[in-house]
Every structure is written in structure tokens, then in C-alpha cells.
MDTraj code that builds the backbone (N, CA, C; nanometers):
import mdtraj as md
import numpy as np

residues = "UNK UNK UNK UNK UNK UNK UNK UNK UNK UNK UNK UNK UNK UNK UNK UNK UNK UNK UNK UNK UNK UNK UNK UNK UNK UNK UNK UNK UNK UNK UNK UNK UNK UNK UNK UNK UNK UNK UNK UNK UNK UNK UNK UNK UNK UNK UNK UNK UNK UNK UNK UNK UNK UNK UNK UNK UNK UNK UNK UNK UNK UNK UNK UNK UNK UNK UNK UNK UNK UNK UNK UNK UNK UNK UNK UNK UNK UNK UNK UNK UNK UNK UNK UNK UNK UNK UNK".split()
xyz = np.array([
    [0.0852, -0.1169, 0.0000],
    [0.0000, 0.0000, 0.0000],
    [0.0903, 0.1238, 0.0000],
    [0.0409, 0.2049, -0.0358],
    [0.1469, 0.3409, -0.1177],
    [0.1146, 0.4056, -0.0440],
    [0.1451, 0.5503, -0.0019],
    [0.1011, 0.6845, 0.1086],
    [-0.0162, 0.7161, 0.0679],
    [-0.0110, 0.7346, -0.0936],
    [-0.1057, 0.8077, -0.1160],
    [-0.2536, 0.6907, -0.1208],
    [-0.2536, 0.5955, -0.1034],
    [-0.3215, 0.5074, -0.0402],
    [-0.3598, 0.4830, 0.0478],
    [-0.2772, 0.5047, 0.1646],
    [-0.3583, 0.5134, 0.3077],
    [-0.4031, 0.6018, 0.3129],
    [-0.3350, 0.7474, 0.2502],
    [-0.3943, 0.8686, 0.3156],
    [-0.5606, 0.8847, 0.2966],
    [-0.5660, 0.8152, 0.1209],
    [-0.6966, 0.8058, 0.0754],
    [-0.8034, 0.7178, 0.1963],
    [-0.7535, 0.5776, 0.2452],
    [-0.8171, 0.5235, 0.3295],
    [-0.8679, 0.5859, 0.4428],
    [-0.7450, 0.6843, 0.5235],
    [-0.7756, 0.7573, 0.5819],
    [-0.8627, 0.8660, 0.6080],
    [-0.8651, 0.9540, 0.4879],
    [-0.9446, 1.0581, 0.4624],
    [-1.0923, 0.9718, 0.4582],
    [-1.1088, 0.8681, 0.4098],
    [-1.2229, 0.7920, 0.4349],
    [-1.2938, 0.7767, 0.4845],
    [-1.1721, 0.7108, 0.5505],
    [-1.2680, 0.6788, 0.7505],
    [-1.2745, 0.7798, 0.8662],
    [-1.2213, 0.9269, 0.8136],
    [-1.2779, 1.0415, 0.8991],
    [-1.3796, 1.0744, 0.7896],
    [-1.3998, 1.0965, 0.7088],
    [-1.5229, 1.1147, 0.6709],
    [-1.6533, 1.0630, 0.6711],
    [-1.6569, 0.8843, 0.6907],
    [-1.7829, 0.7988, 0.7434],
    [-1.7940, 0.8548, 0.8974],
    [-1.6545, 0.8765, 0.9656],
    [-1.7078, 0.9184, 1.1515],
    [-1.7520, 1.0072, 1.1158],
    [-1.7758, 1.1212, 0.9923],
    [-1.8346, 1.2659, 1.0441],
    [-1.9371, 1.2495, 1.0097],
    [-1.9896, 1.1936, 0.9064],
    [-2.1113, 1.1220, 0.8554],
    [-2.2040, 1.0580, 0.9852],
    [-2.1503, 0.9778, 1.0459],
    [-2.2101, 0.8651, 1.1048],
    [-2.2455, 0.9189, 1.2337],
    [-2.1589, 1.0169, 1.3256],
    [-2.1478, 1.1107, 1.4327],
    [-2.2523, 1.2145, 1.3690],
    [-2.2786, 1.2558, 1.3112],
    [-2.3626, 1.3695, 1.2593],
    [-2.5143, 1.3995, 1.3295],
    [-2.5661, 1.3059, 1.3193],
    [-2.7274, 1.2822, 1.3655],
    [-2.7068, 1.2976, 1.5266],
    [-2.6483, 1.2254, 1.5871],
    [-2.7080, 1.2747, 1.6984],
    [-2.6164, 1.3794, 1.7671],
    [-2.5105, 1.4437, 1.6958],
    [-2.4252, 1.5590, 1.7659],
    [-2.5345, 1.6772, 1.7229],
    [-2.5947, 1.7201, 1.5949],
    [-2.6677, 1.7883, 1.5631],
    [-2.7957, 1.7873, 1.6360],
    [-2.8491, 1.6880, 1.7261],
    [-2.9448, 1.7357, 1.7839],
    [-2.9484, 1.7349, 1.9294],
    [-2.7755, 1.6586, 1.9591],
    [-2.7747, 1.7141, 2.0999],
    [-2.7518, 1.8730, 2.1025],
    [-2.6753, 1.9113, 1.9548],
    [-2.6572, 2.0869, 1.9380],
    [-2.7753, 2.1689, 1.9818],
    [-2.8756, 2.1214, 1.8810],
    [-3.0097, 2.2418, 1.8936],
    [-3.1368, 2.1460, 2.0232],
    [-3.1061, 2.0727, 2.0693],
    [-3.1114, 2.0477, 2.1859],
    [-3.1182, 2.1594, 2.3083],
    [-2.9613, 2.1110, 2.3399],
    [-2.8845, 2.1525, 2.4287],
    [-2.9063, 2.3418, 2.3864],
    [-2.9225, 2.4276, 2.2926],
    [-2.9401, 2.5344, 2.2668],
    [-3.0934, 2.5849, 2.2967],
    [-3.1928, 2.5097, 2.3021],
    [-3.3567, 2.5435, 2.3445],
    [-3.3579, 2.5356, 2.4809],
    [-3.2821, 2.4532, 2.5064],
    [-3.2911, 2.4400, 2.6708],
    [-3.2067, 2.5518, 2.7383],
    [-3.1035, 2.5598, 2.6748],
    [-3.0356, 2.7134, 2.7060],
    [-3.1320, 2.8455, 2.7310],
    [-3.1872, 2.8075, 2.6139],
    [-3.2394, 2.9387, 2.6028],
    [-3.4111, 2.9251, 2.6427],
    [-3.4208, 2.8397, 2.6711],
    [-3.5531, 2.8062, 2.7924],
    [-3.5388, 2.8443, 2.9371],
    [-3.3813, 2.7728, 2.9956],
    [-3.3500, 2.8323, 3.0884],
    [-3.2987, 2.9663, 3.0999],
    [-3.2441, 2.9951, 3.0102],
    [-3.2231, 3.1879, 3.0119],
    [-3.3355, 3.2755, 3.0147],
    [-3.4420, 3.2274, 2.9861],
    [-3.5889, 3.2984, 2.9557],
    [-3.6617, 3.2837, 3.0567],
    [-3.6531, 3.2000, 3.1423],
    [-3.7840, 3.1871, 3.2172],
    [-3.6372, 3.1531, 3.3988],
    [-3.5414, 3.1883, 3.3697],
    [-3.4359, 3.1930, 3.5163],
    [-3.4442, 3.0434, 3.5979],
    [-3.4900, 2.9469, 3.5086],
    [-3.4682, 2.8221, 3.5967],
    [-3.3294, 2.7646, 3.5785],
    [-3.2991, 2.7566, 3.7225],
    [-3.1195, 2.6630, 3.6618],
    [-3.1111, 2.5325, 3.7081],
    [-3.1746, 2.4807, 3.6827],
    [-3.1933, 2.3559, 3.7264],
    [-3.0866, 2.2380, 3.6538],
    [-2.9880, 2.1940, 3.7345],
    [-2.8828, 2.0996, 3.6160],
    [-2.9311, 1.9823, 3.5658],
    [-3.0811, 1.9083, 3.5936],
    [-3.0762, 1.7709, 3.5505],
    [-3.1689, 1.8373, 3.4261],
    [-3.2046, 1.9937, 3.3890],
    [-3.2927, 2.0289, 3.3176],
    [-3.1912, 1.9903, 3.1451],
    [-3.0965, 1.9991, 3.1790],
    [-3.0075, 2.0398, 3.0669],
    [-2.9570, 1.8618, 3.0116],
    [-2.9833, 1.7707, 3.1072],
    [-2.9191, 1.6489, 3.0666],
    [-3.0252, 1.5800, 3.0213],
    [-3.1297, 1.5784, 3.1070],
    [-3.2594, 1.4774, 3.0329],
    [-3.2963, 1.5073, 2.9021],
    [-3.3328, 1.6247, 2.8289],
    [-3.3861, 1.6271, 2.7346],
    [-3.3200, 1.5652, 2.6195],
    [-3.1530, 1.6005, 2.6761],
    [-3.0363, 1.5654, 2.5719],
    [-3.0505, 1.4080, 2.5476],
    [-3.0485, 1.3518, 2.6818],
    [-3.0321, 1.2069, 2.6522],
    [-3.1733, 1.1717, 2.6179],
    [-3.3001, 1.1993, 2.6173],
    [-3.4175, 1.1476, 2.5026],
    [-3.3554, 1.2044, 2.4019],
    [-3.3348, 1.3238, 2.3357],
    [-3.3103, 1.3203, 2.2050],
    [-3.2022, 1.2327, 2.1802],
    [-3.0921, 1.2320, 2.1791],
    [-2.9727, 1.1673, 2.1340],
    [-3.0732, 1.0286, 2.1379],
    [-3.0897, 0.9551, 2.2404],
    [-3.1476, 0.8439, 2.2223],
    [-3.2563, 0.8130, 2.1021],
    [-3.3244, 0.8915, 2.0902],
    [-3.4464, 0.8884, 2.0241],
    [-3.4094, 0.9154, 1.8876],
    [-3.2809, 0.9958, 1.8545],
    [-3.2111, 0.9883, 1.7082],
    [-3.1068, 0.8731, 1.7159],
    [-3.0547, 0.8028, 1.8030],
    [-2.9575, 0.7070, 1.7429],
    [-3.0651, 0.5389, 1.7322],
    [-3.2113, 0.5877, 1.7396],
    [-3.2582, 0.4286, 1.7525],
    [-3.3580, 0.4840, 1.6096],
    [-3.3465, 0.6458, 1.5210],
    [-3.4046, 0.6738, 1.4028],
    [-3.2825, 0.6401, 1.3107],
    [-3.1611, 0.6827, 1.3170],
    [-3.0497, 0.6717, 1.2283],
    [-3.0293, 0.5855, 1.2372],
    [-2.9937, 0.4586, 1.3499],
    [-2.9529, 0.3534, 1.3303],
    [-2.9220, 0.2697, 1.1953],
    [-3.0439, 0.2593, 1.1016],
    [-2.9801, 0.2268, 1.0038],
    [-2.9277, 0.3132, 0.8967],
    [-2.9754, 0.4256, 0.9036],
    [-2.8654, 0.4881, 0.7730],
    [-2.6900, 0.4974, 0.8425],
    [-2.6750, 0.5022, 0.9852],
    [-2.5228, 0.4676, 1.0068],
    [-2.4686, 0.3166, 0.9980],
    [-2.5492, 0.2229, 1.0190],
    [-2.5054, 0.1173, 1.0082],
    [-2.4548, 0.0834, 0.8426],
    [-2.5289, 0.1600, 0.7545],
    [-2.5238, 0.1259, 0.6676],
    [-2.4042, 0.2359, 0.6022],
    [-2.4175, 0.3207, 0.6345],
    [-2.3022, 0.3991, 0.6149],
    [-2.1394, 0.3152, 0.6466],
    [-2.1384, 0.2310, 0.7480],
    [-2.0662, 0.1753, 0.8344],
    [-2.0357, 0.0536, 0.7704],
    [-2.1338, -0.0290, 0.7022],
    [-2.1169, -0.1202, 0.6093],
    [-2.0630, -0.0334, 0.4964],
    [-2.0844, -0.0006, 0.4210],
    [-2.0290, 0.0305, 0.3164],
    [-1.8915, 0.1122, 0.2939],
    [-1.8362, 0.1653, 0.4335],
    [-1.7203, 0.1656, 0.4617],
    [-1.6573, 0.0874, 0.4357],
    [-1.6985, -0.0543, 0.5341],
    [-1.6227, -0.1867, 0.5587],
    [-1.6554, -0.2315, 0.3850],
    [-1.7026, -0.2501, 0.3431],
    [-1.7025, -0.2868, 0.1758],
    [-1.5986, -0.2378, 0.0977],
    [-1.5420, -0.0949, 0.1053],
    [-1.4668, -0.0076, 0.0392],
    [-1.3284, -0.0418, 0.1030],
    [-1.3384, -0.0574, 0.2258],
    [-1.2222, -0.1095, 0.2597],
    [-1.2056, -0.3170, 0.2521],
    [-1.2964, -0.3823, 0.2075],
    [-1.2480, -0.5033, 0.1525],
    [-1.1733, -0.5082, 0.0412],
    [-1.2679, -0.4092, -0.0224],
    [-1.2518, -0.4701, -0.1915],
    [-1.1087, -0.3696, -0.1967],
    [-1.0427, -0.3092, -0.1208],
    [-0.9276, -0.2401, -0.1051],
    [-0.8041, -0.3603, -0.0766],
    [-0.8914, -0.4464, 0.0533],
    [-0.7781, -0.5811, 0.0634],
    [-0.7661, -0.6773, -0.0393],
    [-0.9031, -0.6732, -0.0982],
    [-0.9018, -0.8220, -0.1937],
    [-0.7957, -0.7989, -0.3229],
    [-0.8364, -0.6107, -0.3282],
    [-0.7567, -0.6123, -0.4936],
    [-0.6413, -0.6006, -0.4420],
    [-0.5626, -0.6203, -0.3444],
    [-0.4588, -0.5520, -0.3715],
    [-0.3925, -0.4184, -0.2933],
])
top = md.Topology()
chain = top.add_chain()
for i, resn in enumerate(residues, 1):
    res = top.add_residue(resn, chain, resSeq=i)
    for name in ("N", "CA", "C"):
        top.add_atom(name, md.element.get_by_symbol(name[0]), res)
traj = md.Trajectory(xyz[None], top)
């Protein structure tokens, strides 16, 4: 395998993690930002206010994405076979 071969592999497989990480960092983002600004608006500071909602959403998007990352995730692992098989 040549540099410019791994690097390609490489650049790869940070690009399926940004892919695959995407869904639920984006809605722990605007999440975590309503609740901000729920608690900035109405003066409640309550700390378990800021974690529950996060963990239903995140949860509730990684059991919707599940398969478009899995499959994202497969087809990684495909790109990187047919990388071992040829060669």
C-alpha cells in the first residue's frame, strides 16, 4: 500500500465518523441550545434540566439513524475489503 493510499483510506474513515457522528451531535446541538435558552428565559437553573432532554433526544435519534449509520458503516467496511481483496 502506497502513502497516497492510506492517506486516501484515511481521509475515508474520517469522513464515514463525520457522517455517522452527525445525527445525533446535531441534535444534541439544537437540543442543548432550546434548553439554554428556555432556561435563560424563564431563570430556571436547574442541572438535571439540561441532561434529560439531551439524553431522550440523542437516544431517540440514534434508535431513528440507526440504520442509515449502520449502513453507512457497512459500506465503509465494503470499500475497505474490496481495497484488501484487490490488492
Amino acid at each position: 500500500m502506497t502513502g497516497a493510499e492510506t492517506l486516501d483510506v484515511a481521509r475515508d474513515a474520517i469522513w464515514t465518523i463525520v457522517v455517522v457522528s452527525s445525527p445525533p451531535l446535531i441534535v444534541g446541538l439544537v437540543v442543548g441550545v432550546i434548553v439554554s435558552l428556555f432556561q435563560a428565559l424563564t431563570q430556571i437553573q436547574e442541572q438535571t434540566l439540561t441532561y434529560v432532554p439531551k439524553i431522550i433526544a440523542i437516544f431517540i435519534t440514534l434508535l431513528l439513524a440507526l440504520p442509515f449509520m449502520a449502513d453507512s458503516m457497512h459500506a465503509h467496511m465494503m470499500r475497505i475489503s474490496s481495497r484488501i481483496i484487490g490488492g
